[in-house]
C-alpha positions in Angstrom: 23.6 -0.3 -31.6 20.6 -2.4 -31.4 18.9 -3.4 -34.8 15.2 -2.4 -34.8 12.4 -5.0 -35.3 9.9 -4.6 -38.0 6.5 -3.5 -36.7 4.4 -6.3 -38.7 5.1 -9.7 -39.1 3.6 -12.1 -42.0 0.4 -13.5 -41.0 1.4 -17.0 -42.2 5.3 -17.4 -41.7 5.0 -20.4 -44.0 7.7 -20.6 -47.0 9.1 -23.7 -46.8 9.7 -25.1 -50.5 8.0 -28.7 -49.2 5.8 -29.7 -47.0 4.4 -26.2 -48.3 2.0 -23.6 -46.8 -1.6 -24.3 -46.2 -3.9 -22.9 -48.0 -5.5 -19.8 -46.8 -8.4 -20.3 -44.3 -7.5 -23.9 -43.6 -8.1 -25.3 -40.9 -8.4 -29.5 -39.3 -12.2 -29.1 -38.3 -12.9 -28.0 -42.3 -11.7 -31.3 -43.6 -14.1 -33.8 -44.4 -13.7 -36.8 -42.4 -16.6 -38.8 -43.3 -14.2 -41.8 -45.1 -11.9 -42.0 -42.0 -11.3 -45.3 -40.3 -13.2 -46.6 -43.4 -11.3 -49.3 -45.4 -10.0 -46.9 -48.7 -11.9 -50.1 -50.8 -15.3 -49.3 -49.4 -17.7 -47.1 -51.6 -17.1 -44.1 -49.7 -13.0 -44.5 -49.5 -13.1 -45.0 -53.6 -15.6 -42.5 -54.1 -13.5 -39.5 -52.1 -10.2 -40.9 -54.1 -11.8 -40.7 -57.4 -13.5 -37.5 -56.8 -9.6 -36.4 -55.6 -8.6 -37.7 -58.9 -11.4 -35.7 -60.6 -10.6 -32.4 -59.5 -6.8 -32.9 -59.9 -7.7 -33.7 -63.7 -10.3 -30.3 -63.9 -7.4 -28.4 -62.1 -4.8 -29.5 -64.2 -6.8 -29.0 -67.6 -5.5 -32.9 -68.6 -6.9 -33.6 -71.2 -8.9 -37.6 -71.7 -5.5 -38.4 -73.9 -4.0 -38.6 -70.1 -4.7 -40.8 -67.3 -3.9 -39.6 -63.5 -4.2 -41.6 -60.3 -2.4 -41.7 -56.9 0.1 -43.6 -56.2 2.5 -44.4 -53.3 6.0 -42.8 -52.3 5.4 -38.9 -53.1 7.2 -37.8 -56.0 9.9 -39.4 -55.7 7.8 -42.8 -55.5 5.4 -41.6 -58.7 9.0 -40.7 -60.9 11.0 -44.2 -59.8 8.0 -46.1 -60.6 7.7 -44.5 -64.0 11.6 -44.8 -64.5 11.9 -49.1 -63.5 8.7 -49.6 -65.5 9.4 -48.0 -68.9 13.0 -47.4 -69.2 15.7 -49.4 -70.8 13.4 -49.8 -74.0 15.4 -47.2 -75.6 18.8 -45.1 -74.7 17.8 -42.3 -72.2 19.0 -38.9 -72.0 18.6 -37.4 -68.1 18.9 -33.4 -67.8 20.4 -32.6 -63.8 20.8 -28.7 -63.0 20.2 -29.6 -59.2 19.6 -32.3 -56.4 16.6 -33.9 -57.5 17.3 -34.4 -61.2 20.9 -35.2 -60.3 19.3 -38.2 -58.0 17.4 -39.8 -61.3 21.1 -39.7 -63.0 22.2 -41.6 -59.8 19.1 -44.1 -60.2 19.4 -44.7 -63.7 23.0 -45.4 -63.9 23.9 -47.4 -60.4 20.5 -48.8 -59.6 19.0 -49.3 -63.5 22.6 -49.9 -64.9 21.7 -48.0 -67.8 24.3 -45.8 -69.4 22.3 -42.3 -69.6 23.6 -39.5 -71.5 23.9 -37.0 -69.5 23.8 -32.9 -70.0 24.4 -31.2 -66.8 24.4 -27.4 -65.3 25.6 -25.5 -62.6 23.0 -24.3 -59.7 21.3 -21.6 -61.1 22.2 -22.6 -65.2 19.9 -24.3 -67.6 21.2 -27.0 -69.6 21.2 -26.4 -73.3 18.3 -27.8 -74.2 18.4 -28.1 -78.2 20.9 -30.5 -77.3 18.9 -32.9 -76.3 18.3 -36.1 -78.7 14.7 -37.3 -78.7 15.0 -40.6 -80.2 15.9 -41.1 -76.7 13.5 -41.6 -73.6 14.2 -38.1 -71.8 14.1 -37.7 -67.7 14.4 -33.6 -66.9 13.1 -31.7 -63.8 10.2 -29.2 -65.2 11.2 -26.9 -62.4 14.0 -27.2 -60.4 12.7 -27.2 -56.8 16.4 -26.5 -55.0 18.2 -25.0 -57.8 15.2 -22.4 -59.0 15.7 -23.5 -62.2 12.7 -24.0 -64.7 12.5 -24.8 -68.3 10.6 -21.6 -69.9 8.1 -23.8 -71.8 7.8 -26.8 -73.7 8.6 -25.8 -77.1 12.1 -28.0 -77.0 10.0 -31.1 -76.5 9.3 -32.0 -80.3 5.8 -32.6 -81.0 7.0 -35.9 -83.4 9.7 -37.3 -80.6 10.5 -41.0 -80.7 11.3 -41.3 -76.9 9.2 -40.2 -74.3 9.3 -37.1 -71.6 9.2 -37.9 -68.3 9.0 -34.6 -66.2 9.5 -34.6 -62.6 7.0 -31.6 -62.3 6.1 -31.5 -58.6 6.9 -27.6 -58.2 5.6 -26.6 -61.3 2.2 -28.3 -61.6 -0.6 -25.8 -60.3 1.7 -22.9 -61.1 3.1 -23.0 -64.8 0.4 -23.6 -68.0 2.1 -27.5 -68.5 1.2 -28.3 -72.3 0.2 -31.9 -72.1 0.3 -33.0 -75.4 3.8 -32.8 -75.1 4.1 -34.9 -71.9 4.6 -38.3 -72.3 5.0 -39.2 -68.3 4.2 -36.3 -65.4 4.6 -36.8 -61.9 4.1 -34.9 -58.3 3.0 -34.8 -54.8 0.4 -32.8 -53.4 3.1 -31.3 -50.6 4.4 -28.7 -52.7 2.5 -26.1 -55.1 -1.4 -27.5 -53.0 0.2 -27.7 -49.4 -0.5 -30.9 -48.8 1.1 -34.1 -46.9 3.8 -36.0 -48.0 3.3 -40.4 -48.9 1.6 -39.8 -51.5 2.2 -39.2 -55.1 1.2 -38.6 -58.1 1.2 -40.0 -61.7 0.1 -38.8 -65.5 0.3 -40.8 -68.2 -0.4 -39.7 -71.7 -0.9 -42.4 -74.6 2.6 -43.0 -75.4 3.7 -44.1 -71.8 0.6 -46.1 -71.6 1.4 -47.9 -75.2 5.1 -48.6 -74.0 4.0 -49.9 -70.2 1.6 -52.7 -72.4 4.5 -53.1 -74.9 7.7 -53.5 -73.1 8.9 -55.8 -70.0 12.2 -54.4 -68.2 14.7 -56.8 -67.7 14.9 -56.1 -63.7 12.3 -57.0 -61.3 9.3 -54.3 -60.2 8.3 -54.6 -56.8 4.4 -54.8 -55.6 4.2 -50.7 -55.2 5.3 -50.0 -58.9 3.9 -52.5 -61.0 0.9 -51.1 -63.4 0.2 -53.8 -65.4 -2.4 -56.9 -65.1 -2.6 -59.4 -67.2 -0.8 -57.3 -70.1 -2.7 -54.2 -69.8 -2.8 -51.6 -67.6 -4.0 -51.5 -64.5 -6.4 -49.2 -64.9 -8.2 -49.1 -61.4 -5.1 -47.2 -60.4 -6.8 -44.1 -62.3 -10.0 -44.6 -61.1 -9.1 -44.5 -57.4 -8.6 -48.0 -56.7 -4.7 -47.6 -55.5 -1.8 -49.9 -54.9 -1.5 -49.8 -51.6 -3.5 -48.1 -48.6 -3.2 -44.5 -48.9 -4.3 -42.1 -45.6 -7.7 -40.9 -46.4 -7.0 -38.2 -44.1 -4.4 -36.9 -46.5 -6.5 -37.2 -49.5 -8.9 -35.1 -47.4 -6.8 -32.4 -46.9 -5.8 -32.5 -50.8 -9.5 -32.2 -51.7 -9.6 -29.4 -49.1 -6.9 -27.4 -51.1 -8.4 -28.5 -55.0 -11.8 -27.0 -53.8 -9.8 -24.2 -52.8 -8.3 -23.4 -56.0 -12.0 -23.9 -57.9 -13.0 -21.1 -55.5 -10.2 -19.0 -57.0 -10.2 -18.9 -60.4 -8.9 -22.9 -61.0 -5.8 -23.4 -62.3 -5.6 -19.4 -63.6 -6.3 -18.3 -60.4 -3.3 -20.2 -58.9 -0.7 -19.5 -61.5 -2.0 -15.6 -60.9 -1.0 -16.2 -57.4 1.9 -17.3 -57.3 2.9 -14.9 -60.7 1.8 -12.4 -57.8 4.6 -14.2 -54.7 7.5 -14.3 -57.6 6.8 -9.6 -58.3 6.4 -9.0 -54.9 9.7 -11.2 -54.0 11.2 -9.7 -57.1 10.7 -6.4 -55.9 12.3 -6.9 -52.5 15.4 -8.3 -54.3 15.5 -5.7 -57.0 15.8 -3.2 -53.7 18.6 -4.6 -51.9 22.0 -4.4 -53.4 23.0 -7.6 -50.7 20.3 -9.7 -52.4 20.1 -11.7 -55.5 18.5 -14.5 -57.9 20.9 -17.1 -58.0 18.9 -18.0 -61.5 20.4 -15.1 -63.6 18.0 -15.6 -66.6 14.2 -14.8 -66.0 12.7 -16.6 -68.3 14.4 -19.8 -66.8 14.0 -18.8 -63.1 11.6 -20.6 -61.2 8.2 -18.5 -60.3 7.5 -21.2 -57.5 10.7 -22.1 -55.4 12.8 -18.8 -55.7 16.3 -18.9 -54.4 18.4 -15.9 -53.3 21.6 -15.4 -52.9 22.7 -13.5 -50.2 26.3 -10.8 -50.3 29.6 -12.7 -48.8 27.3 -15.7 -46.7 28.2 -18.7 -46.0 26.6 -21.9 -44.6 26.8 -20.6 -41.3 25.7 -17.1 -41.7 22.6 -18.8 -43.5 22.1 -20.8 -41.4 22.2 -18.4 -38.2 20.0 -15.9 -40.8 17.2 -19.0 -40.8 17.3 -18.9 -37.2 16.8 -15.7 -36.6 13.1 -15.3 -38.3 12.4 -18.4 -36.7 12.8 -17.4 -33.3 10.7 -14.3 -34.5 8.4 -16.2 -36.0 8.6 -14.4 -39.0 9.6 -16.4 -41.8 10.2 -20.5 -41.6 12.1 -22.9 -43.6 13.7 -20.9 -45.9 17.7 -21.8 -45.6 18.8 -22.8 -49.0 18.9 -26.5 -49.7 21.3 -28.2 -48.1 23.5 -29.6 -51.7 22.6 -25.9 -53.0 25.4 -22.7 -52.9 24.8 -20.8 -49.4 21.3 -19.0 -50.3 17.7 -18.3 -48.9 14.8 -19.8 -50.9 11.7 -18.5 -50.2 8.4 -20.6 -51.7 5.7 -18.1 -53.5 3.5 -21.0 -54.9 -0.7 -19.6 -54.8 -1.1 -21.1 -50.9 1.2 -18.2 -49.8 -0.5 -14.4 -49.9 1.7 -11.7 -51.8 1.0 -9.7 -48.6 3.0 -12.1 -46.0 5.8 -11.8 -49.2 5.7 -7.9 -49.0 6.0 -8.3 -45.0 9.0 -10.6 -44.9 11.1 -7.8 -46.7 11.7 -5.8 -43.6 12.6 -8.5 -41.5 15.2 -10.0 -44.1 16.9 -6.6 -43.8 16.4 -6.8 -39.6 18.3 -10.6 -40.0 20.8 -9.7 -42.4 21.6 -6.2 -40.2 21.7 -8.2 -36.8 24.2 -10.8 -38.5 26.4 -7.9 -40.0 26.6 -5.9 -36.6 
């Protein structure tokens, strides 16, 4: 017996958890291209970056306590640099539920030669959180990209902590209310929650981090791309759009493409509406199916951004075949479970996807999952 097809696909098949969908309506011939094959030190190339800068800041709702600026290596880049230039002044405590934050563990104790503490979780678990000892500098993941893990809020973060917080928050920024003031060091790329490219990343620093970067030396070596201070103080053209290195303009482009985007929307309430809007319409289609399920039990801890499924008696294989399937359709892309994750689907719901190409991947995740079981 031959498994029917759905009738409609998703317009935009695009749910890949990074590099992310595009923002609706986007298109090369929109962007800007005025500072290409400029030098990025020329009026127009600093002009474009700090007006990047700029909106990121409105977007955000950062308040003048904070500093932001671009800086190179993605996420990853933006978090290692904040990890070799301020740790070690203090003991640090590292939070891992999944990959990435399990990665910083990995950094700070064979790379740093620090001696972390270390409070851990199972993939699709939230470590206990009142645990946590804040006279300690504090690494955590604000949501758990590969896990779909998220801390519910920042009321565990103490307002009067002696160490600082450094949150890895590049699935959660543009998509969760972040309360800054209790943030000492924030960092993401603009591939995930605004669809953009990857290189690139980004930094926030709030008073504290600043007053410990102008304050403490490490005892290792930084190299050229991570160094933030001059002279004793910090290098503030790095805020201002005067960046370490060359970053593509064309990039930066298409992230100014996206922010003006998210104006048009509402700003940041507009995007955290949309993807509040992804995570129902996903929920419903897993509330539906008994063969479906959040492999993040607890809802205030489960990720409204990159939501993983599980899926009833797969395996890598059977996931993987699953994936294939709606891509040779062309109906959904990129969303096998990552690869150090249990055998799942993640689908991303961040405010570049429509709820409408969520509702029409439904059908065909029954059409896969039937076609496999037959």
């Amino acid at each position: 017996m031959t498994v029917q097809i759905p009738a409609r696909k998703p317009a935009r098949p695009f749910f890949s958890s990074g590099p992310c969908a595009k923002p609706p309506g986007y298109s090369l011939d929109k962007l800007a291209i005025e500072s290409l094959g400029r030098s990025h030190r020329a009026k127009i190339g600093k002009s474009r970056l700090a007006y990047c800068i700029d909106l990121m800041r409105e977007l955000l709702q950062l308040p003048d306590t904070h500093r932001i600026g671009i800086v190179p290596g993605s996420d990853t880049g933006a978090f290692e640099m904040a990890m070799w230039t301020m740790l070690g002044a203090r003991p640090v405590t590292a939070l891992a539920w999944e990959s990435f934050g399990e990665g910083w563990v990995t950094d700070a104790v064979k790379q740093l030669r620090l001696e972390p503490t270390v409070l851990r979780a199972d993939y699709g678990q939230l470590p206990d959180l009142s645990a946590v000892d804040w006279s300690n500098d504090v690494l955590f993941t604000w949501n758990g990209t590969t896990s779909g893990v998220r801390v519910p809020n920042g009321d565990w973060i103490p307002a009067d902590r002696e160490g600082l917080s450094f949150a890895d928050a590049t699935s959660a920024v543009f998509a969760y209310d972040i309360p800054w003031d209790r943030i000492d060091v924030a960092t993401f790329s603009w591939q995930k929650a605004l669809g953009g490219e990857g290189a690139h990343g980004v930094l926030i620093l709030g008073p504290r981090a600043v007053e410990r970067l102008e304050s403490y030396t490490p005892a290792w070596p930084l190299p050229k791309v991570f160094r933030l201070i001059s002279k004793g103080k910090l290098a503030e053209g790095v805020f201002k759009g005067e960046t370490i290195n060359t970053p593509s303009m064309l990039a930066v482009e298409d992230a100014i493409f996206t922010l003006e985007w998210a104006k048009s929307i509402g700003g940041l309430d507009g995007m955290i509406a949309r993807s509040k809007a992804n995570a129902k319409a996903l929920n419903a289609i897993v509330e539906s199916r008994d063969w479906l399920g959040h492999l993040a039990q607890d809802y205030a801890s489960r990720s409204g951004t990159s939501v993983c499924l599980t899926v009833e008696g797969a395996d890598a294989d059977f996931i993987k075949k699953f994936a294939s399937l709606l891509e040779a359709e062309g109906a959904a892309y990129d969303i096998a479970g990552y690869r150090d994750a249990p055998p799942g689907l993640r689908v991303w719901c961040g405010a570049t996807v429509d709820a409408a190409d969520i509702e029409a991947l439904g059908p065909w995740l029954d059409w896969a999952y039937a076609s496999l079981k037959k």
